[in-house]
C-alpha positions as CSV (number, residue, x, y, z in Angstrom):
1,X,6.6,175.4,275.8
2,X,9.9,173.8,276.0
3,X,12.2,174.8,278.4
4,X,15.9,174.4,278.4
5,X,18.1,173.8,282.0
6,X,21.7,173.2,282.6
7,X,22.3,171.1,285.1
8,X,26.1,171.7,286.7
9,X,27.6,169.9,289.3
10,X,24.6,168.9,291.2
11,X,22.5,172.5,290.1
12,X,19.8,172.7,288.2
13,X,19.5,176.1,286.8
14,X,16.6,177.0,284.5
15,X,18.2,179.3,281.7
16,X,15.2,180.4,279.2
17,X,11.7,179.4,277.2
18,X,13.5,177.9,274.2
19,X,10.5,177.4,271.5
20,X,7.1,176.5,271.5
21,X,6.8,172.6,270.2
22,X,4.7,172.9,267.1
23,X,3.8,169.2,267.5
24,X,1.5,167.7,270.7
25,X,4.8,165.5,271.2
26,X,5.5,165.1,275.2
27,X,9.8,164.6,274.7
28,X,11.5,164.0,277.8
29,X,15.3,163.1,276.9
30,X,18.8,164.0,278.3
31,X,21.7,165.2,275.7
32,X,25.2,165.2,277.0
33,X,26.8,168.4,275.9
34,X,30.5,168.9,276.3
35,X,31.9,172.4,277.5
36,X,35.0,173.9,278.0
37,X,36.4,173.3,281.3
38,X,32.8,171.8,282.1
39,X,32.8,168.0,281.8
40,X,29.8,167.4,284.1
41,X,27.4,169.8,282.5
42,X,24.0,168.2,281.2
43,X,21.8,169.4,279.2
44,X,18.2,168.4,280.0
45,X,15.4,169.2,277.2
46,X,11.7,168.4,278.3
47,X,8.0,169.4,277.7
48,X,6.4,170.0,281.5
49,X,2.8,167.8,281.5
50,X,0.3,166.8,283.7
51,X,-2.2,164.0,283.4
52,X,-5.3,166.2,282.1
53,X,-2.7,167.3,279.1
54,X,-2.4,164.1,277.6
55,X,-4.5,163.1,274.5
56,X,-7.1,160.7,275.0
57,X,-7.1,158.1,272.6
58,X,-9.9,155.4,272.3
59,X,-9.2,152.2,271.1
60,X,-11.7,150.2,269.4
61,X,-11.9,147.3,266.5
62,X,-12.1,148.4,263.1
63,X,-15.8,146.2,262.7
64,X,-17.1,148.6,265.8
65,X,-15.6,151.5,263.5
66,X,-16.6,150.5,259.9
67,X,-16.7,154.2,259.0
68,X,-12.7,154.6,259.0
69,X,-12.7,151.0,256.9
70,X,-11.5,153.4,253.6
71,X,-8.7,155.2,256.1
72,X,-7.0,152.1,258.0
73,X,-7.2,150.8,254.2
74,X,-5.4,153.6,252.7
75,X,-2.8,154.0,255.5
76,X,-1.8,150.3,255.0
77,X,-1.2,150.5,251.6
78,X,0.3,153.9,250.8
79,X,3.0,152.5,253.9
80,X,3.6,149.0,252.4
81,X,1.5,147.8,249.8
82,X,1.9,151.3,247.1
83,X,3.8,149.6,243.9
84,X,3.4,149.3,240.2
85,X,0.6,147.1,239.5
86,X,-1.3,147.5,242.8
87,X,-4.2,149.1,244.4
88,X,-5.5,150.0,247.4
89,X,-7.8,146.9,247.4
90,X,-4.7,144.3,247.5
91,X,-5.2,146.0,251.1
92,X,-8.9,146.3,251.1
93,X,-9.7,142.3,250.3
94,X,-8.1,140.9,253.1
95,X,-9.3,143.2,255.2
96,X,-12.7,142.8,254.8
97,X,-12.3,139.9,257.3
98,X,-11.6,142.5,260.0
99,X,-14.8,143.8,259.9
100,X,-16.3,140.4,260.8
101,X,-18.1,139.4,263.9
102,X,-14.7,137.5,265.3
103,X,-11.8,138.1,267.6
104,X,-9.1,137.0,264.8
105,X,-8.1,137.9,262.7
106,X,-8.4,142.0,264.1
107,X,-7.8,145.2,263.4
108,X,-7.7,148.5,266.3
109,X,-8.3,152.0,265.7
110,X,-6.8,154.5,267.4
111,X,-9.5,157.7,267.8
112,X,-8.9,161.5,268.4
113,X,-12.9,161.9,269.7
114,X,-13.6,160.6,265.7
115,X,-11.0,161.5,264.2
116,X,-8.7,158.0,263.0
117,X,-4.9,159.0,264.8
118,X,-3.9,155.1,264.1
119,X,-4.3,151.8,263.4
120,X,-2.6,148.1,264.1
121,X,-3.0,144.6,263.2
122,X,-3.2,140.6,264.5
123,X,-3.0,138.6,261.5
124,X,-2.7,134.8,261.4
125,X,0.4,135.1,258.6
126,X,3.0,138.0,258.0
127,X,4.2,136.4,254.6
128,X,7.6,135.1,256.5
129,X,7.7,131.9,254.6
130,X,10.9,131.0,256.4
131,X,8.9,130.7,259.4
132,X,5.5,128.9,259.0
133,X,4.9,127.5,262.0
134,X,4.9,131.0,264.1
135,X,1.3,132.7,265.0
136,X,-0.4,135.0,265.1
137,X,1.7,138.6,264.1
138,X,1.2,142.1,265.3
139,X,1.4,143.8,261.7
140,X,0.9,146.9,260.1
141,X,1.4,149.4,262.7
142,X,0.9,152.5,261.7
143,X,0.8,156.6,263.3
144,X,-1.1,159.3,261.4
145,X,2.2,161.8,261.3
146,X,0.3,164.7,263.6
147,X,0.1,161.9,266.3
148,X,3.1,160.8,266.4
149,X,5.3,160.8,269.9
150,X,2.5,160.9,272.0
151,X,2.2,157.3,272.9
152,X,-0.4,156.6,270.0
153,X,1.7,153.5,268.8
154,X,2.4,152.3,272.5
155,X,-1.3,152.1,273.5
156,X,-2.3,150.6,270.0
157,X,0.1,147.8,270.9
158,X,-0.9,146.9,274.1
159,X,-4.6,146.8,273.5
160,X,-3.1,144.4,270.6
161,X,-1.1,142.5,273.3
162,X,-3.9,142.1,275.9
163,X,-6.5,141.0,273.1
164,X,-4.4,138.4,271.9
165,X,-4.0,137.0,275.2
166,X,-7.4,136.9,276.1
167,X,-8.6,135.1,273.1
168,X,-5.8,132.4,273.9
169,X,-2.6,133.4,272.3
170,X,0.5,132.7,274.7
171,X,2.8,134.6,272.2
172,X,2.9,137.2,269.4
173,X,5.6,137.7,266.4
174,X,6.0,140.9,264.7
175,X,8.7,141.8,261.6
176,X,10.6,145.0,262.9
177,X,12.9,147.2,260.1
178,X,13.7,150.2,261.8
179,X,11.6,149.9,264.7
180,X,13.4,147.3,267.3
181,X,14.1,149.7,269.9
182,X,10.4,151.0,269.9
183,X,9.5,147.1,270.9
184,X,11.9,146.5,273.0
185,X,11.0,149.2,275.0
186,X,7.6,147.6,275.7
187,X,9.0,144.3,276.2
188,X,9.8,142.6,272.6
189,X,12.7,140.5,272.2
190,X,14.6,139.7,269.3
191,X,13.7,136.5,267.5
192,X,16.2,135.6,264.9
193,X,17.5,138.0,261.8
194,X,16.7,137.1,258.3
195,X,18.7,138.2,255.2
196,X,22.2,139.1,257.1
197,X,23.1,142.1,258.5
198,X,20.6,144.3,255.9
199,X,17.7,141.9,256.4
200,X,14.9,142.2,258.9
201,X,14.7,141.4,262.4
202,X,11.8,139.5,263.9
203,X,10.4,139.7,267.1
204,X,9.2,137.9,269.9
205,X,7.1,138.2,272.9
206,X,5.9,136.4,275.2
207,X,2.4,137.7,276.4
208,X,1.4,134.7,278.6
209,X,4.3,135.2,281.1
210,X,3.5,139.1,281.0
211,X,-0.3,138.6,282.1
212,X,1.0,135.7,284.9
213,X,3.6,138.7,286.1
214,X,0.9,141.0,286.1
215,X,-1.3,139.4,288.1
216,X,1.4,137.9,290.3
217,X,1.9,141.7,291.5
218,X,-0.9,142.3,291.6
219,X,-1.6,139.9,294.3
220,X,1.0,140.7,296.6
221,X,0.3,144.0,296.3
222,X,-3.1,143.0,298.5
């Protein structure tokens, strides 16, 4: 259920059961509502969890999952690839690499029990021919919709992040549209900008110095 509270000068006063969410999303935000002679008056909107309530996704790489091969394939091309004179195996071909035996290039699942909620990629070349020299990419990120806001995308990145790290890889790249503030929330920086002010945005970060800060506290924290 979601539950709507005013909170006045200091007082948190719950006011009513709004609506049920229809979606599993878990929203926790603050909007700032102007009143009439109340200037202070916040409105807080949340969705009251615990721990056991969150879904449990499992992570795993596409070749450990070859069953969902058609699905990931699908998603990636009806998001990016779908055009005149294409078809789903302009996806499928280099793809097929995923499914071998190697840490890179990869491809993670994101799985409700067996049910494919999601999907991300590390890719050796994101087509940014401006930029040859930069490797490897996170690409291809994608939600299924009736997953979405329930930290499917966040986990699917950071399973990207620490696998890149342990095969080697001191920093990743990623081409963000409409998506910067979802990165830079989990620690993305901006690169450069391509194309002026209606181009894309590509990202940086850098995983090495993440891991070191990690363990760092980690350590004094012994």
């Amino acid at each position: 259920m979601l539950w709507l509270l005013f909170l006045v000068h200091g007082y948190i006063s719950p006011i009513a059961t709004v609506f049920s969410w229809q979606s599993r999303a878990i929203i926790s935000k603050l909007n700032y509502i102007g009143f009439p002679n109340q200037p202070q008056t916040i409105c807080l909107i949340f969705t009251p969890y615990t721990a056991e309530g969150m879904k449990k996704i499992a992570i795993q790489h596409l070749r450990d999952v070859p069953q969902h091969f058609d699905t990931v394939a699908n998603w990636v091309y009806s998001q990016w690839w779908q055009k005149p004179g294409n078809t789903v195996e302009v996806v499928k071909e280099p793809l097929r690499e995923h499914l071998q035996a190697t840490d890179f290039p990869a491809t993670f699942v994101a799985l409700d029990d067996n049910t494919p909620a999601g999907s991300v990629m590390l890719i050796e070349d994101d087509g940014i021919t401006e930029l040859p020299d930069l490797r490897p990419w996170l690409a291809a990120l994608y939600v299924a919709p009736e997953y979405r806001l329930q930290g499917v995308g966040k986990q699917l990145v950071q399973v990207l992040e620490q696998h890149a790290q342990q095969i080697g890889f001191c920093h990743l790249y990623l081409v963000a549209t409409d998506r910067v503030s979802f990165y830079f929330d989990l620690g993305w920086r901006i690169y450069t900008k391509l194309g002026g002010d209606m181009g894309i945005t590509i990202m940086h970060k850098d995983i090495a110095r993440e891991a070191g800060a990690v363990t760092a506290s980690a350590s004094e924290g012994m």
